[in-house]
Each structure stands twice: as structure tokens, then as C-alpha cells.
C-alpha positions in Angstrom: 9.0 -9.9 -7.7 6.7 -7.2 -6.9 2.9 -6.7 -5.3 0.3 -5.1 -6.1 -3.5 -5.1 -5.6 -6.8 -4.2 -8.4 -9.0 -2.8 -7.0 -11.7 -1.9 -9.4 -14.7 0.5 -8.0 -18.7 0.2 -9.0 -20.0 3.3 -9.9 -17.1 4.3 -12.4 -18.3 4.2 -15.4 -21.2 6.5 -14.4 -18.6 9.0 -12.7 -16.6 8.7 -15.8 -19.6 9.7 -18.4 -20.2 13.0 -15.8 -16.3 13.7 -16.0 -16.7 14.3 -19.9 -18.5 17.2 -19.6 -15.4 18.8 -18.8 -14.1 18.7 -22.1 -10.6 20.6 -21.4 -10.1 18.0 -18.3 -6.7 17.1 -18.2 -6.9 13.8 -17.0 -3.3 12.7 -16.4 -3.2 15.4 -14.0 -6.0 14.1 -12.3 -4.7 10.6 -12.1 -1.2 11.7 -11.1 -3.2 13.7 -7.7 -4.9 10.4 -7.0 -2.2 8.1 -7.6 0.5 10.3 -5.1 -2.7 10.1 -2.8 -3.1 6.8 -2.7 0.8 6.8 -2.1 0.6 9.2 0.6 -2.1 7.4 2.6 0.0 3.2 1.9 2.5 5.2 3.6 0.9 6.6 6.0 -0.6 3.0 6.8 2.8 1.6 7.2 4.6 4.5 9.2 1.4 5.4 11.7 -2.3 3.2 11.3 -0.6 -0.2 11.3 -3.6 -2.1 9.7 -4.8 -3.3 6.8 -7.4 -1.2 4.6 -10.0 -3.4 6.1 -9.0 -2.1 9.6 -7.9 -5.2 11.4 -4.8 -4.4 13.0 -1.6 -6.0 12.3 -0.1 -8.5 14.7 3.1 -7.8 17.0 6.4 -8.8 15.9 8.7 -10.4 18.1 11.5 -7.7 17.5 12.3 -4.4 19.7 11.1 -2.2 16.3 7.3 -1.5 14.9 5.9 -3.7 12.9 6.7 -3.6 9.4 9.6 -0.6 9.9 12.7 -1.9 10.9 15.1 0.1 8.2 12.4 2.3 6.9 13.0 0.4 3.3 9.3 -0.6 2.5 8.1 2.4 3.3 10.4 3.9 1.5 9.9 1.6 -1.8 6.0 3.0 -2.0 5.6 4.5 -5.3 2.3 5.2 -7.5 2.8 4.6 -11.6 -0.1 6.2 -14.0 -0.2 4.0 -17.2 -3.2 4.9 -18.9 -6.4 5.2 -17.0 -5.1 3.2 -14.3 -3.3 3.8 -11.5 -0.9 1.8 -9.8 0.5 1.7 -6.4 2.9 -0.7 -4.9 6.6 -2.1 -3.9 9.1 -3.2 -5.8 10.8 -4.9 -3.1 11.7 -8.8 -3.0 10.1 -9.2 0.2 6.4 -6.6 -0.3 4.8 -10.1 -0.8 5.6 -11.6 1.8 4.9 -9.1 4.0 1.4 -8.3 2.3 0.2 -11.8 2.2 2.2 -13.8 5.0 3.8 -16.8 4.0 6.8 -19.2 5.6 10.9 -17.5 5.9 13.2 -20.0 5.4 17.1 -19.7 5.6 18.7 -19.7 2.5 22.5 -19.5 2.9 22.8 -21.1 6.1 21.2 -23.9 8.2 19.0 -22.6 10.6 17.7 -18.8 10.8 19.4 -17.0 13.7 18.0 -13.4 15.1 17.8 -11.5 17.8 14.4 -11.5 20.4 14.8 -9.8 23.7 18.8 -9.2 23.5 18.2 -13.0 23.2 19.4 -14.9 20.2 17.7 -17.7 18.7 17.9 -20.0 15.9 14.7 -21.9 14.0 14.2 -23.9 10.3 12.0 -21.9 9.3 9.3 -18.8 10.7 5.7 -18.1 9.9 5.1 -13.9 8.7 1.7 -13.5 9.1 0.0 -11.5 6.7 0.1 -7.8 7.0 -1.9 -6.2 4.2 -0.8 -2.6 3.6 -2.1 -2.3 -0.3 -5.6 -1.5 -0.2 -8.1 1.4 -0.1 -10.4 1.8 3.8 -13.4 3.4 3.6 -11.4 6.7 5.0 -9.0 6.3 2.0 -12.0 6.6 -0.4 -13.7 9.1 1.2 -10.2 11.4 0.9 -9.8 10.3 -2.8 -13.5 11.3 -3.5 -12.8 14.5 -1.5 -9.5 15.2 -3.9 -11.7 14.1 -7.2 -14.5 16.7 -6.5 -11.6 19.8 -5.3 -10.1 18.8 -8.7 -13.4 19.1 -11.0 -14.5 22.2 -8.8 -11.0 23.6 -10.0 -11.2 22.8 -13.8 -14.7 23.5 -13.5 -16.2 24.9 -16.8 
């Protein structure tokens, strides 16, 4: 199982028609800047903002580590794939869902869940992850991708 978000921006098409002009543009280079961008900044988000694009900030954990970094895996598994003209950026981790869109843990080789809160341990059915949306662009994000676009064209220009 893996996660991943469309996000699909107005105003493309028009953007795309001035882009032609630049007949020599080589626009898997272009896609591959934005896409390790985009990477760049989900990480960034996980390892420093903790919040979603939307900027609402994630909730605490009950564990001695940051939110959403405990081994430094998810982070880690953020990776950006051009296919195309589209650009994909994601996990391919088991647990990127979950910790994306929330959702109930459940134990599933033992009885009860047992971990560790406060040098305390303690043992439930089942916890609730809140959501903790890290795939996304803010309104920062798109600003730096436009910023990146327009450096680009300004290079290739004809």
C-alpha cells in the first residue's frame, strides 16, 4: 500500500500554451527540478514545519520523540517519480496512510498493543492516529515551485 495526493492546479493549461514558445524546452528536466522540489519541501514538512500544507499543526504524540520521526523511516521513504507530464510524490511505506489520513492501530500478533509513555508501559485493544497530512502543496510551497518554474524558463530562455 502506498499514498499519494492529486493535486491538479487552475491556470495550467494557459501556463502550458506560454511554455511552448520555448520550442527547445526540455521538459523532463523541468519536471524532474519540480518533482525533487516538491520532495525537498514533504521533507522538510516532516523533519522541521510539522503541519499539514493547509497549515494546521499536527497534534502531539504521546511518545518522548517528534511527531511523525521516531526512526527517521518516512522521511526517509519521500521520493518524487516523473511519468509523463505528471509528477508524483509520495511513500511507499505500509504505514504513509495511516499516518496521512489517521485511522484506528490495532494489534495484530498479539492481544493487546503494549508501548512505552513516560518510561511507563501500557497496554490498549486498539489506538486512534489522528491524521497528520504531510502530502500536499501550502501556499509557500507554490510560491517556491513558481519561483523554480520562472528561474528555469529565464535559463532556457530563447
Amino acid at each position: 500500500m502506498s499514498v499519494a495526493i492529486e493535486i491538479t492546479a487552475e491556470g495550467l493549461e494557459e501556463a502550458i500554451a506560454a511554455i511552448a514558445a520555448y520550442e527547445n524546452l526540455d521538459k523532463r528536466e523541468l519536471l524532474e527540478g519540480v518533482g525533487a522540489l516538491v520532495e525537498s519541501q514533504t521533507k522538510r514538512r516532516i523533519m522541521s514545519e510539522k503541519q499539514s500544507p493547509g497549515g494546521e499543526a499536527w497534534p502531539d504524540n504521546n511518545a518522548d520523540n517528534p511527531v511523525m520521526v521516531l526512526s527517521g523511516a518516512l522521511h526517509d521513504s519521500i521520493a518524487f517519480q516523473v511519468d509523463g507530464e505528471a509528477i508524483f510524490v509520495g511513500s511507499s511505506l505500509v504505514y504513509a496512510a495511516q499516518r496521512h489520513f489517521g485511522g484506528v492501530i490495532k494489534a495484530k500478533n498479539a492481544e493487546k498493543l503494549a508501548f512505552t509513555i513516560n518510561g511507563q508501559t501500557v497496554f490498549v485493544d486498539q489506538v486512534e492516529q489522528p491524521a497528520r497530512e504531510f502530502l500536499g502543496i501550502s501556499a509557500d510551497n507554490a510560491s517556491e515551485i513558481e519561483q523554480a518554474v520562472v528561474a528555469f524558463l529565464e535559463q532556457v530562455a530563447p
